[in-house]
C-alpha positions in Angstrom: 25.9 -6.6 4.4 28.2 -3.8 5.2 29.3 -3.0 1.7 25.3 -3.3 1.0 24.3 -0.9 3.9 27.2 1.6 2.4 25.6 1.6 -1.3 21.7 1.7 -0.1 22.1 4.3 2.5 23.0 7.4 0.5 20.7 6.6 -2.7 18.0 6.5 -0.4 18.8 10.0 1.4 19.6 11.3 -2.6 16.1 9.7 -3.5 14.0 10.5 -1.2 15.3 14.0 0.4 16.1 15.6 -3.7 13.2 14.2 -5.4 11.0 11.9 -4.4 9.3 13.8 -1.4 8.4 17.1 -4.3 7.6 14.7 -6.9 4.6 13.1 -4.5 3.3 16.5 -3.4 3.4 18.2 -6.9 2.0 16.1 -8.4 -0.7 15.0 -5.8 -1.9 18.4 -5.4 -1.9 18.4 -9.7 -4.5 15.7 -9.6 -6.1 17.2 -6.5 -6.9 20.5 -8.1 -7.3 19.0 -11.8 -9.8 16.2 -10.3 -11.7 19.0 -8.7 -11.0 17.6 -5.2 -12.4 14.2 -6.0 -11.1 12.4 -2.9 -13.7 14.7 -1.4 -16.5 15.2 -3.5 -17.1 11.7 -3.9 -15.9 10.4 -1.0 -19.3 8.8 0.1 -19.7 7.1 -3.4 -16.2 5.3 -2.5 -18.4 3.6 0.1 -21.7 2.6 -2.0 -19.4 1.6 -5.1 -17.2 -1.1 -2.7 -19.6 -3.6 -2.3 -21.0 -3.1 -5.5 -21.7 -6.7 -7.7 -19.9 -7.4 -10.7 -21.7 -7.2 -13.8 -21.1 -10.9 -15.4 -18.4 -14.4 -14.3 -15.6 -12.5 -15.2 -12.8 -11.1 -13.1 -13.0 -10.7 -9.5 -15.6 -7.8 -7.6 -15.0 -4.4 -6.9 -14.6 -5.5 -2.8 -12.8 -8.4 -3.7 -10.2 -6.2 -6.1 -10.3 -3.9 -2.7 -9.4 -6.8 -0.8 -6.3 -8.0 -2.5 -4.9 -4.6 -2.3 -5.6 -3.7 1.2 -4.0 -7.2 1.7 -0.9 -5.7 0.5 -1.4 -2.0 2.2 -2.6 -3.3 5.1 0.7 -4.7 7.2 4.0 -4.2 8.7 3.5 -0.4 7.6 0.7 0.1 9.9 2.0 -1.5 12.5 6.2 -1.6 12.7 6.8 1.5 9.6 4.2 4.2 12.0 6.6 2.9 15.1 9.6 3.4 13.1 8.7 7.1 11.8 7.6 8.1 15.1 11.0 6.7 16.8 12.7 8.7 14.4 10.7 11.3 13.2 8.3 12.4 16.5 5.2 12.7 17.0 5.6 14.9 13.7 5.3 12.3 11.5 1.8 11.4 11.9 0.9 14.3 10.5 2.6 14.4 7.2 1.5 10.6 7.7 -2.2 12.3 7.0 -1.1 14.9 4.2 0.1 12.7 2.1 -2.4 10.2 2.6 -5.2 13.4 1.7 -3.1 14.2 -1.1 -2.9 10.8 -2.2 -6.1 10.0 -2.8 -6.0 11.8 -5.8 -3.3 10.3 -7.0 -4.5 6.5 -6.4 -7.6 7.3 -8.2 -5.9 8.2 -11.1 -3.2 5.4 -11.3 -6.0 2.9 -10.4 -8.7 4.2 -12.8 -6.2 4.4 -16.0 -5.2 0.3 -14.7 -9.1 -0.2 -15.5 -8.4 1.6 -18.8 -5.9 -0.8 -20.3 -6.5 -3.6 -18.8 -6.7 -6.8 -20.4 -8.5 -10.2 -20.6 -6.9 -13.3 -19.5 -8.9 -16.1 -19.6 -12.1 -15.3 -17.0 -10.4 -12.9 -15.0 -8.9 -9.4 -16.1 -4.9 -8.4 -15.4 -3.6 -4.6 -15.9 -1.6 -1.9 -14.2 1.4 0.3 -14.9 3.3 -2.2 -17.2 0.1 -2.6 -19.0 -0.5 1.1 -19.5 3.2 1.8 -20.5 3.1 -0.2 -23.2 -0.9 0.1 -24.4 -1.0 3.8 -23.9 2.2 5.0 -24.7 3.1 2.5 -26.7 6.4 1.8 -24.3 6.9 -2.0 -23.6 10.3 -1.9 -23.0 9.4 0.9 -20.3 6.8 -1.6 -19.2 9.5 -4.4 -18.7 11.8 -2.4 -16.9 8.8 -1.3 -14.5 7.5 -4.8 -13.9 10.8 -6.5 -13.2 11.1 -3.5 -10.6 8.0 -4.1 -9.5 8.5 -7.9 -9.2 11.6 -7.5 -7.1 10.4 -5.0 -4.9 6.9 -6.5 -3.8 7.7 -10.4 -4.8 11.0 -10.4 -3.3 12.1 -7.3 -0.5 8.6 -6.3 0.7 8.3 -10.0 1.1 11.3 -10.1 3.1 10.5 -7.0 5.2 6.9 -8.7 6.3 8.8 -12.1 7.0 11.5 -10.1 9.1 8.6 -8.5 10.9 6.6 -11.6 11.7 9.9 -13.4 12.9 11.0 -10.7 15.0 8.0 -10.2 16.7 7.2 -14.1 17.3 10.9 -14.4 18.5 10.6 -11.9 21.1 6.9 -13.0 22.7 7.0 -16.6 21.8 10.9 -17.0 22.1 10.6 -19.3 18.8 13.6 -19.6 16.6 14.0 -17.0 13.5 14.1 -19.8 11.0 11.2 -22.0 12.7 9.6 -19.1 12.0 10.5 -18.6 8.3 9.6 -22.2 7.9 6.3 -22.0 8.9 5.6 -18.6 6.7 7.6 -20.6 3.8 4.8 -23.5 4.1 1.4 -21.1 4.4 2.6 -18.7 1.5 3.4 -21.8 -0.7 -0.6 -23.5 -0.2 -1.7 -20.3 -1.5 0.6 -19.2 -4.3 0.5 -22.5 -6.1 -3.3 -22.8 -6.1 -4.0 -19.2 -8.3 -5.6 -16.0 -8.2 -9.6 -17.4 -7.0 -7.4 -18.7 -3.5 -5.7 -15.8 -3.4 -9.2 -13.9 -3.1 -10.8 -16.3 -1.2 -7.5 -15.8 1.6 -7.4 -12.1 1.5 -11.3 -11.2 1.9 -11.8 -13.5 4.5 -8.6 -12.3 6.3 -8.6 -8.5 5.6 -11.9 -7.5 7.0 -11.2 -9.4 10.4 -7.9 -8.3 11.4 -8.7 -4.9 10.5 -11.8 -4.8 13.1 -10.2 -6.5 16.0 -7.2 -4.4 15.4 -9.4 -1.0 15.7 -11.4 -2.7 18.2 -8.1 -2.9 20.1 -7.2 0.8 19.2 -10.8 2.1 20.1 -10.2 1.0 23.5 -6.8 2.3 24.0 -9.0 5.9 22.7 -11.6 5.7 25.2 -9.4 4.8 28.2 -6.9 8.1 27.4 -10.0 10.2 26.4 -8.9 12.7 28.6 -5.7 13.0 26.6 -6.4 13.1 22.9 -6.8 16.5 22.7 -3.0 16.9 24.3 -1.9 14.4 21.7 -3.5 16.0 18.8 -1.5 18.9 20.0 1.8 17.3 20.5 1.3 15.9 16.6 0.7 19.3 15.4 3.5 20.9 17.7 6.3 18.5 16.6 5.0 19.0 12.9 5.3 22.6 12.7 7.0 23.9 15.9 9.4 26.1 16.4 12.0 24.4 18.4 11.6 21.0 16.0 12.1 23.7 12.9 15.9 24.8 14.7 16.2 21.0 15.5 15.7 19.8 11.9 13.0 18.2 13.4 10.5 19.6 11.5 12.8 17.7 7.9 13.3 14.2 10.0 9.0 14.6 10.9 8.2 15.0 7.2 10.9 12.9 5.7 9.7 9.8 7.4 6.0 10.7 7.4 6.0 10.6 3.7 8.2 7.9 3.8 6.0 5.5 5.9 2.9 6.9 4.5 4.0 6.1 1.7 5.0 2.5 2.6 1.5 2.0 4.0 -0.8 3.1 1.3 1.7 2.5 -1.9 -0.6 6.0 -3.6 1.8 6.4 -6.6 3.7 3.5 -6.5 2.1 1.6 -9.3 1.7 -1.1 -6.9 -2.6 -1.2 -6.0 -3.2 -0.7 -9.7 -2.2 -4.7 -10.4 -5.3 -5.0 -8.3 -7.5 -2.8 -9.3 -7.4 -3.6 -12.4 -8.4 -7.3 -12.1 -11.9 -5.8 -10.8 -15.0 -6.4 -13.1 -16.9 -3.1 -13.0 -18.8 -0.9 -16.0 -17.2 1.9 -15.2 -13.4 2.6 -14.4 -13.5 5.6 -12.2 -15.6 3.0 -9.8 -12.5 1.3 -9.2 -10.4 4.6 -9.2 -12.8 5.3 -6.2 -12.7 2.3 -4.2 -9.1 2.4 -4.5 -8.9 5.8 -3.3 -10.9 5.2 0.0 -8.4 2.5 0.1 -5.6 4.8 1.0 -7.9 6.5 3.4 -8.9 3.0 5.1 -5.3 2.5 5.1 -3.5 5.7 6.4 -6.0 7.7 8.0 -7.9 4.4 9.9 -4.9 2.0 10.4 -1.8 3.8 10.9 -3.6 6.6 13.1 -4.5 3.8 15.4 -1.1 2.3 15.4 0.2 5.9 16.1 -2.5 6.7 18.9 -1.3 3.7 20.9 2.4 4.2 20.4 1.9 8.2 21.3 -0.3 8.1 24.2 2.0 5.2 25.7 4.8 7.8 26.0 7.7 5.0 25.1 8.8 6.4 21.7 11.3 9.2 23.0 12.8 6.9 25.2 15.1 5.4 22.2 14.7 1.7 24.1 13.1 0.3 21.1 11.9 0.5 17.5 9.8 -1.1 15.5 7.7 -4.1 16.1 9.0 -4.1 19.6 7.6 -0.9 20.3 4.0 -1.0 19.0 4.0 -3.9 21.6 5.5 -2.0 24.6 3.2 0.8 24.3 0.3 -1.6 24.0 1.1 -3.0 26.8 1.5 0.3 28.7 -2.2 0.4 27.8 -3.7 -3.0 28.1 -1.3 -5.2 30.3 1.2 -8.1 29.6 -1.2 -9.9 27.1 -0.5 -7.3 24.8 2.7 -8.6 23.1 1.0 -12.1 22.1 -2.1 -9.4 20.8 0.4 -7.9 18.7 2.4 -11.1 17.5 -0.9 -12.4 16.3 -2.1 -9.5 14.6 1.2 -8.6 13.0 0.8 -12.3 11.6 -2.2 -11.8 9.9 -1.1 -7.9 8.5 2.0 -9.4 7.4 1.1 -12.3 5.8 -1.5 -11.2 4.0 0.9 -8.3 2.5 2.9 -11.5 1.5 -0.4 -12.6 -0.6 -1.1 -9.3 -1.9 2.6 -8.7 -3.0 3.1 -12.1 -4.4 0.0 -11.3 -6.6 1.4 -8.4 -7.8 4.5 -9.9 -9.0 3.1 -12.7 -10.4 0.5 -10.3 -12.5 3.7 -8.3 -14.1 5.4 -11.8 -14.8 2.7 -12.9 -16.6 3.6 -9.5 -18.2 7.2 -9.8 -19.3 6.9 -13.6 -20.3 3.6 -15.6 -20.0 5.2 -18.7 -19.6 4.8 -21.8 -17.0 7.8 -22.4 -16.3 8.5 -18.4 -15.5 6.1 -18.7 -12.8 7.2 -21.6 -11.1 11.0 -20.2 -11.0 8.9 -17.1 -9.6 7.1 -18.8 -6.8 10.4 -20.6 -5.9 12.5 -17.2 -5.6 9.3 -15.9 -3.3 9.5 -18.7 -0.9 13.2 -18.2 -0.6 12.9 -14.7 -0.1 10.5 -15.0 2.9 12.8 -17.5 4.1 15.9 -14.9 3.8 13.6 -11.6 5.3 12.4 -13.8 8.9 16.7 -13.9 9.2 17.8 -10.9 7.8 18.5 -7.7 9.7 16.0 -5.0 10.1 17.9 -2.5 9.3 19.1 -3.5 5.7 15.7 -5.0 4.7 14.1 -1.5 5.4 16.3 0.7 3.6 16.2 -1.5 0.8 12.3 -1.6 0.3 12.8 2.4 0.6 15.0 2.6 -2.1 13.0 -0.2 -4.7 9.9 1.7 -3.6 11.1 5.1 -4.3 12.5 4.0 -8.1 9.0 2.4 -8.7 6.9 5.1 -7.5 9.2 8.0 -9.6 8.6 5.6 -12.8 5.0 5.1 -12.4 4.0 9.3 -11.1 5.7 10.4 -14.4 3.8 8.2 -16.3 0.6 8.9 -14.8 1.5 12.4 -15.2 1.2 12.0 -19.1 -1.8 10.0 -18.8 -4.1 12.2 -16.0 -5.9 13.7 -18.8 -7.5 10.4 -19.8 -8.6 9.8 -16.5 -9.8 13.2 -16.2 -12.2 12.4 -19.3 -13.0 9.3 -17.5 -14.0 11.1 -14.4 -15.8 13.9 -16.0 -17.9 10.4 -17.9 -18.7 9.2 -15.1 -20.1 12.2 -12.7 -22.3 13.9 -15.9 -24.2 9.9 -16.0 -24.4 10.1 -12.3 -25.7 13.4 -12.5 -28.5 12.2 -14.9 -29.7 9.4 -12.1 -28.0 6.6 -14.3 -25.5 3.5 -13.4 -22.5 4.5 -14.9 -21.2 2.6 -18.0 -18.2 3.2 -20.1 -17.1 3.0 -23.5 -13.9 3.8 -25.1 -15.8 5.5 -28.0 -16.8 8.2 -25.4 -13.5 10.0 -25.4 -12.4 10.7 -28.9 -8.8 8.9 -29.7 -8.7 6.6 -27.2 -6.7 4.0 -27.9 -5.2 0.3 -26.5 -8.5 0.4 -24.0 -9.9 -3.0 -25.2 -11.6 -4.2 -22.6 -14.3 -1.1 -23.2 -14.6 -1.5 -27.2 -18.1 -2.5 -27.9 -18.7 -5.7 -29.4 
C-alpha cells in the first residue's frame, strides 16, 4: 500500500491542482454562456419533463433513467466526501461545492443530451454514453475503448470499493460488526441484483432513491429549524472561509476550492462521462429532455443533498476539531444535533446511499462492457471482479481507496470534457430544436434530419 499511496498521491495533486480544476470551470462557463444559461432558463421544465411517460415499451422512463443515475450520485459523496472537504478544506468548501455544481449543470446537459444523440438499440432497452459518442460521432472506437475500460474500473471496481469501505466503516463503528461480515453481506445483496439485469436494477433504484433521499432531508430540515437562529452566521462563516482574507494568507482559500471541486465533483459526476450511461437508456422524443432531467440532477444532488450534509456537519461545530473525518463525523455532528440515536440514523442511511451507488456504478460498467465486447462470458468475469471489489473496499483503508477514485475520476472526466468540447455544437442545435417547438406550444420531437450532417444518430432516423 505504501509504494501505492507514494505513486497516487502526487498524480492526483498534478491532476487536479494543474488541470483538472480550469478544465471544469472553462469549460462549464463555455456551455453556460453558449447554452444561454440553460440550467436557468429552463430550470422549471427539468421538473415537468422528469415524470414525463415514455413514448412506446422500449427503454426505461425519463424518471426511471433519473433514478439509476441519482443512484449512483446520490452516496458516500453526500454524506462522507462533504465531511471530508469540510475537515480539510473549511467551511470554504461548501461554497465552491455550489459553484461548481451551478456551473455544472451546463455541462451535464450537454454530455447527457449528446448520450441521447448516439445512443443505440439493444434489444427493448436503449445503451449510449461517452464510448458510444467517441466512436459514432467522431468516428474514434479505440478512444471509446480506452474510455470505457476507464470507466469500468473506476465506477465497477474503485467507486465500488469506496461505498463498500464507507458502509463497513460506519457499521463497524455503531454496530461494532466485523469489516468482512460486513463485506459479506454487501457481497450477497449486490450479487441478487447484478445477476438478474437492467429491469431489477430499475425496479431497486427507484424504489430506493426517492426514500432515502426524503427521510435524509427530513433529517436535515429538522437539524435547519432547530439552529434557525444560526443559519444566517453559517452562511456567513461559508462565505468568509471561501473568500476571506486570513484563509487567502493561509492558503485556505486553495485547500477550500481544491476540495470543493473535488467533492462536488465526486457527488454530482457533471463531466465525468459517468450519468450519460444512464441517460441514455431513457426513452424520450426529444434528447435535450434527458439533457434537462439530468441537469436538475446535479442540482438535486449538490445543491439539495450535500448542502444538508454540510449544514449538519457545520452548525455541529466538530469539523475544526481534527477528532474525526469522514463517515465518523457526519455522525458526531448529528448527534450534537439529535442525540445518541443518531449514529444508527446515519449507518442506516449511509447503507442505502451507498449501496445503491454500488447499483448505479455496476450499471455503468456493465453498459461500457457491453461496449468493448458483447459477450456472455465478459459479463460474468465482470460481475465476479465487482463482487470482489466490494469485498476488497469494506477492508481496505480509507485513505488509499479515496485518492484512488480521485485520480480514476479526474482521467475520466479530462477524456470525456474534451470530447464534449468538440461535440457542444450538436447539442447546441439540439437545444435550439427543442426550445423554438416549445415556443410554438408543441411536444417536442426530434429527428436527425433536423440538423443538417448529422451523422451516427440512429436512434432519431425516420423509418
Amino acid at each position: 500500500m505504501g509504494v501505492l499511496e507514494w505513486l497516487v498521491g502526487p498524480a492526483n495533486d498534478f491532476l487536479w491542482t494543474y488541470i483538472l480544476i480550469g478544465l471544469l470551470l472553462a469549460i462549464g462557463l463555455y456551455f453556460t454562456f453558449r447554452t444561454k444559461f440553460v440550467q436557468i432558463r429552463l430550470f422549471r421544465e427539468m421538473f415537468r419533463l422528469i415524470f414525463e411517460k415514455k413514448g412506446s415499451d422500449h427503454g426505461v422512463s425519463a424518471f426511471q433513467a433519473f433514478t439509476i443515475s441519482a443512484a449512483s450520485r446520490v452516496g458516500t459523496g453526500n454524506v462522507t466526501g462533504v465531511a471530508l472537504a469540510i475537515g480539510i478544506g473549511g467551511p470554504g468548501a461548501v461554497f465552491w461545492m455550489w459553484v461548481i455544481a451551478v456551473i455544472g449543470m451546463a455541462t451535464a446537459f450537454v454530455e447527457s443530451t449528446l448520450a441521447q444523440v448516439y445512443k443505440v438499440r439493444d434489444g427493448n432497452t436503449f445503451r449510449g454514453g461517452p464510448a458510444y459518442y467517441m466512436e459514432k460521432a467522431l468516428g474514434l472506437r479505440k478512444l471509446g475503448v480506452v474510455f470505457a475500460i476507464l470507466l469500468t474500473l473506476s465506477f465497477g471496481f474503485i467507486f465500488n470499493s469506496v461505498q463498500s469501505n464507507t458502509i463497513s466503516q460506519s457499521f463497524h463503528d455503531v454496530f461494532n460488526l466485523p469489516y468482512w461480515v460486513v463485506g459479506l453481506i454487501l457481497v450477497a445483496l449486490t450479487a441478487v441484483i447484478i445477476f438478474g439485469g437492467v429491469h431489477r436494477i430499475v425496479k431497486v433504484t427507484q424504489s430506493i432513491v426517492p426514500i432515502m433521499a426524503v427521510f435524509y432531508l427530513l433529517i436535515a430540515l429538522f437539524v435547519v429549524a432547530i439552529n434557525i437562529t444560526e443559519i444566517p452566521a453559517m452562511i456567513a462563516l461559508i462565505f468568509e472561509h471561501a473568500f476571506g482574507i486570513k484563509e487567502m494568507a493561509g492558503g485556505g482559500v486553495g485547500a477550500a476550492m481544491m476540495q470543493g471541486v473535488r467533492r462536488g465533483l465526486f457527488s454530482n459526476e457533471a463531466g465525468m462521462g459517468s450519468v450519460p450511461n444512464a441517460a441514455a437508456t431513457a426513452n424520450v422524443t426529444h434528447p435535450a429532455k434527458q439533457g434537462l432531467v439530468q441537469s436538475l440532477g446535479v442540482f438535486f444532488d449538490t445543491i439539495i443533498i450535500c448542502s444538508a450534509t454540510a449544514f449538519i456537519i457545520i452548525l455541529a461545530g466538530l469539523y475544526d476539531k481534527g477528532e474525526e473525518s469522514g463517515i465518523l463525523l457526519t455522525q458526531s455532528s448529528m448527534a450534537v444535533h439529535v442525540g445518541s440515536w443518531a449514529p444508527y440514523f446515519v449507518a442506516i442511511a449511509i447503507m442505502f446511499f451507498a449501496f445503491s451507488s454500488i447499483v448505479g456504478n455496476y450499471y455503468y460498467g456493465e453498459t461500457n462492457i457491453e461496449f468493448i465486447k458483447a459477450h456472455k462470458s465478459w459479463m460474468t468475469m465482470y460481475r465476479i471482479v465487482v463482487l470482489g471489489m466490494v469485498m476488497f473496499g469494506a477492508m481496505a483503508k480509507v485513505d488509499i481507496v479515496w485518492s484512488m477514485a480521485d485520480l480514476f475520476m479526474g482521467l475520466m472526466a479530462i477524456m470525456n470534457l474534451l470530447v464534449i468540447l468538440l461535440l457542444g455544437k450538436v447539442a447546441f442545435k439540439v437545444l435550439d430544436d427543442f426550445t423554438a417547438q416549445r415556443r410554438q406550444g408543441k411536444n417536442p420531437v426530434f429527428k436527425a434530419s433536423t440538423i443538417p450532417g448529422l451523422k451516427g444518430a440512429e436512434c432519431w432516423e425516420e423509418e
